[in-house]
C-alpha positions as CSV (number, residue, x, y, z in Angstrom):
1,X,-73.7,-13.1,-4.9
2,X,-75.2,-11.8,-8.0
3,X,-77.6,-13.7,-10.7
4,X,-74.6,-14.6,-12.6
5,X,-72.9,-16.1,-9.4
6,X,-69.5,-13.9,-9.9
7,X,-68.6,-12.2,-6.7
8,X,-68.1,-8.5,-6.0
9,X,-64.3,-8.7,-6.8
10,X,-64.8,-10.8,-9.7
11,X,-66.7,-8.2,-11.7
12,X,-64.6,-5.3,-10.9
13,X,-61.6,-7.1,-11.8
14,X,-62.6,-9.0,-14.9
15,X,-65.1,-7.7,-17.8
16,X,-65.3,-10.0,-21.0
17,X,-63.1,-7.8,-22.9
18,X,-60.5,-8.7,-20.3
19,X,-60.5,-4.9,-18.9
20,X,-61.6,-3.6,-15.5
21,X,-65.0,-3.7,-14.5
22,X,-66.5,-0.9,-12.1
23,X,-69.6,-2.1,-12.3
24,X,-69.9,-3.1,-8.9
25,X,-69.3,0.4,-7.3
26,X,-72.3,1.7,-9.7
27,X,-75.8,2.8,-8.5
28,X,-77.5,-0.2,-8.3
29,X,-74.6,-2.0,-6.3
30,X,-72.3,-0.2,-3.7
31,X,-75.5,2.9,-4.1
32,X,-77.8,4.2,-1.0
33,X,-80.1,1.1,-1.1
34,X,-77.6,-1.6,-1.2
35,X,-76.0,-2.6,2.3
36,X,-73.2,-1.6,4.3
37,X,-70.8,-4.5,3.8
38,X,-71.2,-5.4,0.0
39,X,-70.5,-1.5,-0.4
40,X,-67.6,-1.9,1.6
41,X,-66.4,-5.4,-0.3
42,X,-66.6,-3.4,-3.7
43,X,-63.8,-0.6,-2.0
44,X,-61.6,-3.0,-0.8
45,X,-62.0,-5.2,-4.0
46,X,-61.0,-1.9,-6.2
47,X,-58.4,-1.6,-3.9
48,X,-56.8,-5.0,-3.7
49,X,-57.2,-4.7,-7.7
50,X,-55.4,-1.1,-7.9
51,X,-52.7,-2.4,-6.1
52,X,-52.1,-5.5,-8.4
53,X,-51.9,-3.4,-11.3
54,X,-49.0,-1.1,-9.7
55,X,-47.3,-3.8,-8.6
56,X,-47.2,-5.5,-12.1
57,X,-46.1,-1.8,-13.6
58,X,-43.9,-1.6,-11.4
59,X,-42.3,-5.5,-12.2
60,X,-42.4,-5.2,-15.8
61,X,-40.6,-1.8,-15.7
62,X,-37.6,-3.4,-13.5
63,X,-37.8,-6.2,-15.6
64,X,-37.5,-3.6,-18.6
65,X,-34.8,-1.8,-16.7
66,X,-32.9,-5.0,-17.0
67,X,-33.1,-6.1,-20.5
68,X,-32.3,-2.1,-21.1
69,X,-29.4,-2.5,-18.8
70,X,-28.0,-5.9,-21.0
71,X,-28.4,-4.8,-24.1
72,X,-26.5,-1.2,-23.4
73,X,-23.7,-3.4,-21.6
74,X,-23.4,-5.2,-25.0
75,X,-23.2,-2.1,-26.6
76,X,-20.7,-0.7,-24.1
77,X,-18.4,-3.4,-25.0
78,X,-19.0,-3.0,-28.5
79,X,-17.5,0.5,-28.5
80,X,-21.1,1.9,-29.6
81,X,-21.1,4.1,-26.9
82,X,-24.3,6.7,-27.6
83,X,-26.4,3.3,-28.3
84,X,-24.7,1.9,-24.5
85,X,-25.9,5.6,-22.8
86,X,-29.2,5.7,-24.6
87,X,-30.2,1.9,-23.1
88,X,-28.5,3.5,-19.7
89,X,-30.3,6.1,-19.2
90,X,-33.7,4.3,-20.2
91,X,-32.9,1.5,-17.7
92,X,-32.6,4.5,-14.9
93,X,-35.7,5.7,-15.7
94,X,-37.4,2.9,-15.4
95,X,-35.8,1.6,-12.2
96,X,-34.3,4.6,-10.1
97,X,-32.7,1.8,-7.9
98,X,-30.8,0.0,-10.4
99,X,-27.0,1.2,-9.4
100,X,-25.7,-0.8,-11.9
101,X,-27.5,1.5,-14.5
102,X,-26.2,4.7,-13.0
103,X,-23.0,3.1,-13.1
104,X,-22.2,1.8,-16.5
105,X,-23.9,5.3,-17.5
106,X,-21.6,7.0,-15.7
107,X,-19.3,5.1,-17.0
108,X,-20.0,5.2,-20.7
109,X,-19.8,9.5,-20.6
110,X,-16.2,8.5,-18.8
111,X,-15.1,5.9,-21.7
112,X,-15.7,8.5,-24.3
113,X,-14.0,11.4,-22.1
114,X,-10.3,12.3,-23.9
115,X,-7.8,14.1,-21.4
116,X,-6.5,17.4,-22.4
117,X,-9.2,17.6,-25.3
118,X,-10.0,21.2,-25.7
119,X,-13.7,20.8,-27.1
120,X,-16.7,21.5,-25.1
121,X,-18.3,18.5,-26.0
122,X,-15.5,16.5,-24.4
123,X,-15.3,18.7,-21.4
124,X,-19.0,18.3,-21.1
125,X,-18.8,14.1,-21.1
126,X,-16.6,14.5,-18.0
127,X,-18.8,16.6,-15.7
128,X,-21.7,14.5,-17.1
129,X,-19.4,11.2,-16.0
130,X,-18.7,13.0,-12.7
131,X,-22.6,13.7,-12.1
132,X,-23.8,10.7,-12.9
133,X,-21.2,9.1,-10.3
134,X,-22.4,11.9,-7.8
135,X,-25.8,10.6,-8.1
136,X,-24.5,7.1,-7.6
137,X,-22.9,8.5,-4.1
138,X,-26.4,10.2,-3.2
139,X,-28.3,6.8,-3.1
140,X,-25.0,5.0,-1.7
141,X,-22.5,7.1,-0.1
142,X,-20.3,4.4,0.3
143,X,-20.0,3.3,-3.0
144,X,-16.4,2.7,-4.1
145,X,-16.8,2.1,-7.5
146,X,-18.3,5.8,-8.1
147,X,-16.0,7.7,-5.3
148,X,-13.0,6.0,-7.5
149,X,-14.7,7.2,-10.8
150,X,-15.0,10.8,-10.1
151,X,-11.4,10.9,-8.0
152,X,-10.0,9.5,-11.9
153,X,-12.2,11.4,-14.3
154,X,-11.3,14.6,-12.0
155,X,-7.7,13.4,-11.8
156,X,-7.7,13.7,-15.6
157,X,-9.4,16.5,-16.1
158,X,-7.0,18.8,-14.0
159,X,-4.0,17.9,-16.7
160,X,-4.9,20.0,-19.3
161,X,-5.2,22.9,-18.9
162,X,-3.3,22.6,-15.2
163,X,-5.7,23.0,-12.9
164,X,-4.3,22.6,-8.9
165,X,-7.9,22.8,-7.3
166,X,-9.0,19.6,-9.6
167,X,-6.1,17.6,-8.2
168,X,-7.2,18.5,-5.2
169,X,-10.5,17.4,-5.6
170,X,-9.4,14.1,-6.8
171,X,-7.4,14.0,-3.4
172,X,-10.4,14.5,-1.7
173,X,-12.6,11.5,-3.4
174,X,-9.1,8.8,-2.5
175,X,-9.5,10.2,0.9
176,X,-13.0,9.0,1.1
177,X,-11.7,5.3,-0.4
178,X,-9.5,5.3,2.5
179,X,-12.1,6.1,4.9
180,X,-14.4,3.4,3.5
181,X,-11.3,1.1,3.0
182,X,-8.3,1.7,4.4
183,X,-6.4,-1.1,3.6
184,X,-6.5,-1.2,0.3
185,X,-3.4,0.6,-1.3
186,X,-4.4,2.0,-4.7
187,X,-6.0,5.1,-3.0
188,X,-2.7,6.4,-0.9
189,X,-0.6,5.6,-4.3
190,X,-3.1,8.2,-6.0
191,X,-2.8,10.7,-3.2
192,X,1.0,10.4,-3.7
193,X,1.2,10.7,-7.4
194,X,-1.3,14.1,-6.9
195,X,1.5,15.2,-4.1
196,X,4.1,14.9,-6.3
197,X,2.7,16.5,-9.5
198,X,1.6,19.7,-7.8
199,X,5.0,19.5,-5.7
200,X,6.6,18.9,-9.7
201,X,5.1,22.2,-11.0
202,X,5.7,24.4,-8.2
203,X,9.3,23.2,-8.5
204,X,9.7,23.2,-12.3
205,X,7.9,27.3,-12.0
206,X,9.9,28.6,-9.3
207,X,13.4,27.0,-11.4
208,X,12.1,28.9,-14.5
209,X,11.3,32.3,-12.6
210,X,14.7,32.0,-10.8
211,X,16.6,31.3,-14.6
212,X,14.4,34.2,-16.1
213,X,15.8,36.5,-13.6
214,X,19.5,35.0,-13.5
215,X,20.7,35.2,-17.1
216,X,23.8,34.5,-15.9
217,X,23.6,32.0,-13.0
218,X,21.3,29.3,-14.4
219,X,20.5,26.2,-12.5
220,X,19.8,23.0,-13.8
221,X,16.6,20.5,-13.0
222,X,18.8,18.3,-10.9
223,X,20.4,21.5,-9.1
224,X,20.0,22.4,-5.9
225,X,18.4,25.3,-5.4
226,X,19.3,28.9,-4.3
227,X,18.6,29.2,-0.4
228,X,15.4,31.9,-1.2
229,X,14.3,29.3,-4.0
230,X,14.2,26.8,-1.5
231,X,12.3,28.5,1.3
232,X,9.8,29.4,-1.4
233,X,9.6,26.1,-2.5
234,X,9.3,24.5,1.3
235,X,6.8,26.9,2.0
236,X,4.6,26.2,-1.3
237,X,5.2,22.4,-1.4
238,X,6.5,21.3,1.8
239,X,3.5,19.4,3.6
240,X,2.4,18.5,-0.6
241,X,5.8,16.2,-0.3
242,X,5.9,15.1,3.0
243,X,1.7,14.1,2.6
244,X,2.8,12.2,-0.5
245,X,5.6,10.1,1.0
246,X,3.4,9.4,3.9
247,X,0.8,8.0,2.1
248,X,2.9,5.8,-0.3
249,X,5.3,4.6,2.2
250,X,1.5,3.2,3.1
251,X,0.8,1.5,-0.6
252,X,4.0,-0.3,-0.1
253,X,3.5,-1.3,3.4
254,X,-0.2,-2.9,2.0
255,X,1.5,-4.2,-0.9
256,X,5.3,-4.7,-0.8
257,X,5.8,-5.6,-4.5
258,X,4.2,-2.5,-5.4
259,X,6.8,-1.1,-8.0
260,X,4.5,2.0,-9.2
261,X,4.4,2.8,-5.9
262,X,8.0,2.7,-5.5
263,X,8.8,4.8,-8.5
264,X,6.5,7.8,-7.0
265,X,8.2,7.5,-3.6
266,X,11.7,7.6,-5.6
267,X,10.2,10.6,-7.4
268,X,9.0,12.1,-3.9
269,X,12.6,11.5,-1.8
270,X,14.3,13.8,-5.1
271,X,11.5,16.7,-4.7
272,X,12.2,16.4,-0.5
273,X,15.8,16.5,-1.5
274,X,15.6,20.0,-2.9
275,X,14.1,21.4,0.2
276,X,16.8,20.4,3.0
277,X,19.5,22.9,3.2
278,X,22.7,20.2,4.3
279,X,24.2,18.7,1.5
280,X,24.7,15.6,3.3
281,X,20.7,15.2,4.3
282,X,20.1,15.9,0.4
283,X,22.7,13.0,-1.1
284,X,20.9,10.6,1.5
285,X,17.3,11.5,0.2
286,X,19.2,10.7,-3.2
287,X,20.6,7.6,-2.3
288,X,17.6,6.5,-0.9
289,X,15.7,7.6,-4.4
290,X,19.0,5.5,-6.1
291,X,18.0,2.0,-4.0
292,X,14.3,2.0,-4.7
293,X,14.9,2.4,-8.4
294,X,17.1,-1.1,-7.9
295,X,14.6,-2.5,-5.8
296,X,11.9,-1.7,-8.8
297,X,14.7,-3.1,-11.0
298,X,14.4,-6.8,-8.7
299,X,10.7,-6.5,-8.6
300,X,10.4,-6.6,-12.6
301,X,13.1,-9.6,-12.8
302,X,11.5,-11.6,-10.5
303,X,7.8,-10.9,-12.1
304,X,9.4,-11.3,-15.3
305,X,11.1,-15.4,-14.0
306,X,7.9,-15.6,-12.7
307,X,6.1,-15.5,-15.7
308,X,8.4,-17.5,-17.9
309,X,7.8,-20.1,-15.6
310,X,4.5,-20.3,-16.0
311,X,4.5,-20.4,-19.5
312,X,7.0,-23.5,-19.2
313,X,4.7,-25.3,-16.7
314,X,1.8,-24.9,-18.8
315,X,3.8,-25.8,-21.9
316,X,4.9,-29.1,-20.0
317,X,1.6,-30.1,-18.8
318,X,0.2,-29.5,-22.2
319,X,3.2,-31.8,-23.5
320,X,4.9,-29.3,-25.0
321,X,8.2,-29.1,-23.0
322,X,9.8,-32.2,-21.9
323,X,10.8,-32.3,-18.0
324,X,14.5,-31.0,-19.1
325,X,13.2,-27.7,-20.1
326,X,13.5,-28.4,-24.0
327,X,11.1,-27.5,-26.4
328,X,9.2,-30.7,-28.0
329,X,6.7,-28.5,-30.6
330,X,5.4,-24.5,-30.3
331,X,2.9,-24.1,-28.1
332,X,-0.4,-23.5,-29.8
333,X,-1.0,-20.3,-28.1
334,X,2.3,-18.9,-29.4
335,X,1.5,-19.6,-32.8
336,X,0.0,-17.5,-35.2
């Protein structure tokens, strides 16, 4: 104890200006002369105290991380998307392990991304959107909200200009959905629509290629087509098509109301149908086309009943509709 009856640990940590002391590792106390274990308290003291203080940093700059991360969110929803990636970017600085940060940042560079603008600016806010999400996947490789951003900023950036190995590089990231979950439909509905655009082109370039060398013996869209067309066609798209169907045969297994999915597969029977040779086998890939468009047709009705009987129960228990179905006053959230 010294003459002012402060301990060791109380003088490092505490001067009167409210700073750290070192006093007690000076000459005169943790020195040659004084003994063994005060010398030894003073080290461990400075310790213990060098400790609290990177702690604290450390608390205040998650906490900072934080309030960053809630006031670009409020920006991000304000549309005042440089402000949203400035606080974004400041908040991942400060906390390297806030996801949420990477991912709203990610996020923001995707929002702002316009497909099939030509600009290097826009083209650079989708590989900044895909990078940041690849960081994202570094940390957590099993993070579904960044594998699904990249497979849709990819997706969008392989429209314009066409680019085949893009689509395929969104396949790749809805493969990885599947593998982290596998029952959820939306990712073999994405690998289908990519199927069936690639299997689209290839079948829209080889028609135009045939008609540019046939002056004379055009063929239509909905034409079959010539039997050296067709083995062309099998050959460039034939596992594309029968992949796609596959997989959204699968969406509408998980999900049987799944009219999107529907329309693709209807879309996917017609590109099959131009690569079987028998007639008969291609007006039954038709027909089957034909009945899932109905089927989409029942699924819309039925949401569309659905809905207006919602409306009517909440205008009856608001007291708006009498039990008979008639109309006592306007609903107030018709009105307007």
């Amino acid at each position: 104890m010294n003459p002012s009856g402060r301990s060791a640990a109380s003088e490092l940590t505490h001067s009167r200006d409210g700073s750290f002391d070192d006093s007690c590792i000076s000459a005169s106390s943790c020195g040659p002369g004084s003994r063994g274990s005060s010398r030894i308290a003073c080290r461990t003291a400075l310790v213990t105290a060098c400790i609290f203080v990177a702690v604290g940093a450390s608390g205040c700059a998650k906490l900072k991380a934080r309030d960053l991360l809630n006031k670009g969110v409020a920006a991000f929803k304000a549309g005042q998307y440089d402000a949203a990636v400035e606080d974004f970017k400041q908040a991942k600085e400060l906390d390297t392990d806030l996801m949420n940060a990477r991912l709203y940042l990610a996020t923001a560079y995707a929002s702002q991304y316009i497909p099939g603008a030509p600009s290097e600016q826009n083209l650079r806010l989708g590989q900044q959107a895909v990078a940041e999400f690849k960081e994202v996947l570094e940390k957590d490789p099993k993070n579904l909200s960044a594998i699904d951003g990249i497979g849709s900023i990819v997706f969008q950036m392989a429209g314009t200009p066409f680019d085949p190995k893009k689509f395929e590089e969104s396949k790749i990231y809805h493969q990885k959905h599947i593998e982290v979950k596998p029952d959820d439909p939306e990712p073999h509905y994405w690998i289908g629509v990519i199927d069936w655009t690639l299997a689209f082109r290839s079948n829209a370039e080889l028609r135009a290629a045939y008609n540019k060398d046939h002056i004379n013996k055009q063929i239509k869209d909905d034409d079959p087509l010539p039997a050296a067309v067709r083995a062309d066609y099998v050959s460039k798209a034939g596992a594309l098509v029968d992949e796609g169907i596959s997989e959204v045969q699968k969406a509408v297994q998980l999900r049987p109301d799944y009219d999107d999915a529907m329309a693709y597969l209807n879309l996917l029977y017609r590109r099959k149908a131009d690569m079987v040779e028998s007639n008969d086998e291609r007006a039954g890939l038709k027909k089957q086309a034909d009945d899932l468009l109905e089927k989409i047709k029942e699924i819309k009705q039925k949401a569309r009943r659905a809905a207006s009987a919602a409306v009517q129960l909440v205008a009856i228990r608001c007291g708006h509709l009498g039990t008979s179905g008639r109309l006592k006053r306007r609903p107030y959230f018709l009105t307007g």
